[in-house]
VEXZALO-564317 format. One record per atom (N, C-alpha, C, CB): x, y, z. Coordinates in steps of 0.02 Angstrom, whole numbers, padded with zeros to 5 digits, always signed. Glycine has a CB too. Example, Ala and Ser with C-alpha at 12.3 -4.5 7.8 and 13.67 -1.06 7.14 Angstrom:
<rs>
+00660-00284+00390
+00615-00225+00390
+00660-00165+00390
+00565-00224+00452
+00642-00112+00354
+00684-00053+00357
+00645+00002+00394
+00704-00030+00286
</rs>
This chain:
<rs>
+01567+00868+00711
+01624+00825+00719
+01612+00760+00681
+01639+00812+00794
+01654+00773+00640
+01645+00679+00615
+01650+00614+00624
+01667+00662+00583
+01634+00567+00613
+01666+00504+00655
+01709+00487+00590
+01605+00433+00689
+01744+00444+00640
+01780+00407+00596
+01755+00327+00578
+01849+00409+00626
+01779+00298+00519
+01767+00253+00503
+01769+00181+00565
+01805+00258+00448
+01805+00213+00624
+01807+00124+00660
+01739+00143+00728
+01923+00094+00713
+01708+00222+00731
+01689+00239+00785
+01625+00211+00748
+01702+00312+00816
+01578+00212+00811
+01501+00183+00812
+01458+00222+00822
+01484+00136+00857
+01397+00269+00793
+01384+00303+00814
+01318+00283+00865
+01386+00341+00768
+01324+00314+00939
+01266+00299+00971
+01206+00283+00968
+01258+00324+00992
+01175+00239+00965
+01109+00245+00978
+01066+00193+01022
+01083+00249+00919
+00996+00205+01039
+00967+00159+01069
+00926+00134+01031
+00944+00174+01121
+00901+00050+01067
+00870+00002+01017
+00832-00010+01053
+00900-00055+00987
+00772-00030+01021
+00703-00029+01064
+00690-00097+01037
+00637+00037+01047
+00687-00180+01055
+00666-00220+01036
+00592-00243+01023
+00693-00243+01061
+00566-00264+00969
+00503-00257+00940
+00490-00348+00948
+00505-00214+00851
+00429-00368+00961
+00424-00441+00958
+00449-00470+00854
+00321-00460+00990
+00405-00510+00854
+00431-00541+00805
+00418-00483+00749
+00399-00615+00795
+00454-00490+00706
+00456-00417+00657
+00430-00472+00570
+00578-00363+00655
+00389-00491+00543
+00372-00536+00459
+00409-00472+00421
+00260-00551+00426
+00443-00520+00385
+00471-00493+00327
+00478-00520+00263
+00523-00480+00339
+00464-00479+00214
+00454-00506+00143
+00511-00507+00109
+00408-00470+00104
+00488-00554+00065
+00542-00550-00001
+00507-00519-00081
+00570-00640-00017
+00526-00469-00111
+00467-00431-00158
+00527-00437-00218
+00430-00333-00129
+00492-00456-00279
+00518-00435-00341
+00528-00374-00360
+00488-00454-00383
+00584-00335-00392
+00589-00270-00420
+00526-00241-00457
+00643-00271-00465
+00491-00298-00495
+00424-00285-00531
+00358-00260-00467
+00401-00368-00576
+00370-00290-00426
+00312-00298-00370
+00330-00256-00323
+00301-00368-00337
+00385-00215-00312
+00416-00176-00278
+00424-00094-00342
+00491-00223-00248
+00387-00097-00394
+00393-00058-00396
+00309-00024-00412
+00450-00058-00429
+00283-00069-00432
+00210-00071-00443
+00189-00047-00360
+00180-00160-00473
+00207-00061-00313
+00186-00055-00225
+00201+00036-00242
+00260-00111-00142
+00262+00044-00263
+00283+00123-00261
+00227+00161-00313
+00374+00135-00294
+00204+00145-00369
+00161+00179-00415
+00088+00169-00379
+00168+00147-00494
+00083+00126-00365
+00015+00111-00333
+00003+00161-00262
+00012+00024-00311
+00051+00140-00224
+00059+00192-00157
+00048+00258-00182
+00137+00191-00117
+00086+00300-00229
+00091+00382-00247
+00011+00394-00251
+00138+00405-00330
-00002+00340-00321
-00077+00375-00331
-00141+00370-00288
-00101+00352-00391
-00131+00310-00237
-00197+00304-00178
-00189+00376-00153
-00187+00236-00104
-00118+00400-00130
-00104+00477-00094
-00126+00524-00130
-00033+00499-00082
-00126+00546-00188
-00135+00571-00238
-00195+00583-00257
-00109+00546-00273
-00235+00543-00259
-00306+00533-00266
-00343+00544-00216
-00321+00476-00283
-00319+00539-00160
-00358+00528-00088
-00338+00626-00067
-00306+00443-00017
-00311+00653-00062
-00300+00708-00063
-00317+00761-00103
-00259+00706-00060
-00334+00744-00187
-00356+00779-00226
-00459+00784-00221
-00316+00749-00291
-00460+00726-00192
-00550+00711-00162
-00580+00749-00096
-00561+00624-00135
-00527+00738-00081
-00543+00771+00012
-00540+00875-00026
-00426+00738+00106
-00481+00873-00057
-00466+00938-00087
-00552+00984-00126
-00398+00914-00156
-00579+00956-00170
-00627+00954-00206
-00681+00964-00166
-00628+00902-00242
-00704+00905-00134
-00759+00888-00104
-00758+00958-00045
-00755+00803-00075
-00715+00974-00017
-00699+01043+00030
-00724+01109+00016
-00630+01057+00031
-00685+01109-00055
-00715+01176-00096
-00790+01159-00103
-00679+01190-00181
-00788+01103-00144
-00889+01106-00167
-00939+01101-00106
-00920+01025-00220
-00913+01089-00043
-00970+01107+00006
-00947+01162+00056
-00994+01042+00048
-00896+01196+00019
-00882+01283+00066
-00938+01316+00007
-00766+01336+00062
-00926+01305-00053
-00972+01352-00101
-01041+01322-00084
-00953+01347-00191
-01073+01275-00077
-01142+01261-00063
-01145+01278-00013
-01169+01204-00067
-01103+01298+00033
-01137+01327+00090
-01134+01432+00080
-01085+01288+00170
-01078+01446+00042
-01087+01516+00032
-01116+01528-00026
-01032+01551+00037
-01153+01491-00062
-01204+01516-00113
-01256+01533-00093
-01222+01477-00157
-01285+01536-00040
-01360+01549-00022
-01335+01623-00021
-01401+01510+00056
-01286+01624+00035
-01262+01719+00039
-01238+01751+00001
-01219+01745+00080
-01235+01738-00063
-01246+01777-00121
-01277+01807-00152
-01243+01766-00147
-01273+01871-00158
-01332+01929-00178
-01350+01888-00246
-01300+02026-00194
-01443+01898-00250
-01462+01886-00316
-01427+01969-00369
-01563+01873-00312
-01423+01995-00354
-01405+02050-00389
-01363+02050-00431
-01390+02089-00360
-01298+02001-00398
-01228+02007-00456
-01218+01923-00482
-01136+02041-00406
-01264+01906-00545
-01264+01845-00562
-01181+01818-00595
-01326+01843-00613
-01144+01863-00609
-01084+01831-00628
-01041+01800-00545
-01035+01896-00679
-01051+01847-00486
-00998+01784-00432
-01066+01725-00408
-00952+01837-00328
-01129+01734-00408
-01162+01676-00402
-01174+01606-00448
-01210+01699-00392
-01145+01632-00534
-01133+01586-00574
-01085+01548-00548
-01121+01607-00632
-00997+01597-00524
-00933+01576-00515
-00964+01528-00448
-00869+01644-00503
-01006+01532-00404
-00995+01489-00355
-01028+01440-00375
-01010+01508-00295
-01079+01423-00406
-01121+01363-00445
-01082+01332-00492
-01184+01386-00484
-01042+01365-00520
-01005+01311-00566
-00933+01300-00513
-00985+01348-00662
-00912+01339-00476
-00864+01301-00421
-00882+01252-00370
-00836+01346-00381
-00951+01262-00364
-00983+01193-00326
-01002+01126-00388
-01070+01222-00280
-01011+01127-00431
-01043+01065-00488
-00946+01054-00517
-01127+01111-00578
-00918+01096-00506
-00842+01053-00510
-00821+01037-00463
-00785+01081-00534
-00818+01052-00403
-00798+01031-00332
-00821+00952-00336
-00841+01080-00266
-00878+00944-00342
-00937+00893-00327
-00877+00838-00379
-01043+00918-00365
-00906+00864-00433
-00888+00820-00488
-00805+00781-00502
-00906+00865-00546
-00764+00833-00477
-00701+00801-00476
-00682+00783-00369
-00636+00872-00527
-00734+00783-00344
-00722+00749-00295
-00746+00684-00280
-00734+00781-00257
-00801+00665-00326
-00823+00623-00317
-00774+00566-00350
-00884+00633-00333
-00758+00580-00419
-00702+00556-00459
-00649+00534-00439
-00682+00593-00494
-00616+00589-00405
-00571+00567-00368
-00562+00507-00307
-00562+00615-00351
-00601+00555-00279
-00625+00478-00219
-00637+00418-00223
-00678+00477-00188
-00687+00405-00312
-00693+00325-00329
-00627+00305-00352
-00750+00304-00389
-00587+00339-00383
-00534+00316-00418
-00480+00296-00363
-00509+00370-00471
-00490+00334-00287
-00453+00309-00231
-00466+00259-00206
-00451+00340-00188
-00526+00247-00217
-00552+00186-00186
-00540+00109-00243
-00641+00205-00169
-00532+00127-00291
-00523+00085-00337
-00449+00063-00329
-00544+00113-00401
-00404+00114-00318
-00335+00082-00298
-00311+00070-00260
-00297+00094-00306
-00343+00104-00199
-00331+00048-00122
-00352-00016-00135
-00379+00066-00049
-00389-00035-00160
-00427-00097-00157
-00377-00139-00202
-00509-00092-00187
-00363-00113-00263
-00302-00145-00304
-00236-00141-00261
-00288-00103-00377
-00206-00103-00234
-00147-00108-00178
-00148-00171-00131
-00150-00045-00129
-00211-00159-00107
-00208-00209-00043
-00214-00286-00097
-00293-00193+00029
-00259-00285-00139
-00251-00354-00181
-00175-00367-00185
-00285-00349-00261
-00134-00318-00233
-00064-00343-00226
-00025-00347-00156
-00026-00302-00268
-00034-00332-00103
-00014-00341-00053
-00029-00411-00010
-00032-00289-00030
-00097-00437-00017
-00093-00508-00017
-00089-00546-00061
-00130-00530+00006
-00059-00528-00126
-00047-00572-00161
+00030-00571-00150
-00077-00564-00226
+00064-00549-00122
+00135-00540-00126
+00140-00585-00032
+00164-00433-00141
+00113-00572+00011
+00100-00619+00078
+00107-00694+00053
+00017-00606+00114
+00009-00708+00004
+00007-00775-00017
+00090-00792-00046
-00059-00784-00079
+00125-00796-00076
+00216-00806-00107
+00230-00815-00066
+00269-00758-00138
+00225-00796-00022
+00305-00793+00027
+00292-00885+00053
+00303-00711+00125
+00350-00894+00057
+00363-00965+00100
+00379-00970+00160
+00408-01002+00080
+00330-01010+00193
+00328-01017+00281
+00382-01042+00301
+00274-01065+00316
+00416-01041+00369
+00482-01100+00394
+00475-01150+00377
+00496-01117+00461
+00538-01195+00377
+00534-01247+00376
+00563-01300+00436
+00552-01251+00322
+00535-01343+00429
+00530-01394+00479
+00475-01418+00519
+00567-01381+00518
+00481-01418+00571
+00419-01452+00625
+00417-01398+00669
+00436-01531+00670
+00336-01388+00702
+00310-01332+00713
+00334-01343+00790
+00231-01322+00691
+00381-01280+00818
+00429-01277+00873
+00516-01287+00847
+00405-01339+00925
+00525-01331+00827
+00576-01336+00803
+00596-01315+00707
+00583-01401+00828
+00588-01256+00721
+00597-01230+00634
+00655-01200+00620
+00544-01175+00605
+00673-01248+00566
+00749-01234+00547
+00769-01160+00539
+00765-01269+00478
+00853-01137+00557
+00866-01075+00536
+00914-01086+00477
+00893-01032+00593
+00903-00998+00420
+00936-01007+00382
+00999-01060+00366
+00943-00961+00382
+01022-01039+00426
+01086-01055+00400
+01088-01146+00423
+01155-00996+00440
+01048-01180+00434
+01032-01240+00425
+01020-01245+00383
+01001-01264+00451
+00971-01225+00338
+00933-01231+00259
+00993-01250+00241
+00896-01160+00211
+01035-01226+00222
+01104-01230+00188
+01131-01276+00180
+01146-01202+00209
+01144-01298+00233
+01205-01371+00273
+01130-01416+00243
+01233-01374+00409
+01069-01440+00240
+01041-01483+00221
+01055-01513+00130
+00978-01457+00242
+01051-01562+00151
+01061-01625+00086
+01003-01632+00045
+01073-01707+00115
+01028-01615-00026
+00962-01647-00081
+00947-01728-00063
+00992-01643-00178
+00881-01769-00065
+00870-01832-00080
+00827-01852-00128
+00855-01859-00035
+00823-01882-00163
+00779-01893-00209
+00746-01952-00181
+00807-01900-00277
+00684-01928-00201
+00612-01962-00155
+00615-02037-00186
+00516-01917-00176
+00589-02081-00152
+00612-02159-00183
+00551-02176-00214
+00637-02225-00124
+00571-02201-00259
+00516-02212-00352
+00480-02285-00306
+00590-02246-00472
+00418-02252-00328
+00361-02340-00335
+00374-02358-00392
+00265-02341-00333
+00373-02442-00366
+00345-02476-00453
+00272-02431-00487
+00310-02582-00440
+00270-02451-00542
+00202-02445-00564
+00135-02494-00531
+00210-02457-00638
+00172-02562-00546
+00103-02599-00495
+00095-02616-00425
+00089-02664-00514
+00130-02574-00410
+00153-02586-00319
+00086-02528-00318
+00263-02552-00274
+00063-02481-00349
-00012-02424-00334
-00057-02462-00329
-00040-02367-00390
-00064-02537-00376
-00128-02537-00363
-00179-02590-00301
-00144-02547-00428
</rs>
């Protein structure tokens, strides 16, 4: 059943204490999105790797010496397991660490309330406030 444009559709609201919210540039909002994919990306392809190369180090021992071509296949599936898990994993760790840098660097920007601490202006005060231009010293009135 559809609603119509004047109906509301139900729901319940669960009030959260104070909720910080940012203000992000399209540049910095999109770098968060490329950065986010590949920490996932990376962090999944390591865990992936590292899985295989210690299922095969553990089923290489039970490998007949007899048939050296599946005991090669598991030695070189363990020295690639290893090798692109380890890879992976530094390269995850290298961009969490760059994420979270841009993530407090995008915090440090942001601008605190204004006013006096208890009484801090709301938006829509900002507004209604008057430019003044700060009153000029002489030059020898400094010294």
């Amino acid at each position: 059943m559809p609603l119509e444009d004047n109906e509301h559709i139900p729901a319940k609201r669960h009030r959260h204490g104070p909720v910080a919210t940012y203000e992000v540039f399209a540049d910095d909002f999109d770098r968060i999105e490329d950065e986010a994919t590949n920490v996932g990306t990376d962090l999944q392809f390591g865990i992936f790797w590292l899985s295989e190369a210690i299922t095969s180090s553990f089923a290489l021992p039970n490998v007949p010496r007899a048939s050296w071509n599946v005991h090669t296949a598991f030695l070189v599936a363990m020295f690639v397991g290893y090798g692109f898990g380890l890879y992976f994993l530094v390269r995850w760790r290298k961009h969490a660490n760059s994420l979270k840098r841009l993530m407090n660097r995008i915090r440090s920007c942001q601008v605190g309330p204004m006013g006096e601490s208890g009484r801090e202006l709301k938006p829509s005060e900002l507004e209604t406030l008057t430019n003044e231009q700060a009153p000029s010293v002489p030059p020898d009135a400094s010294k």
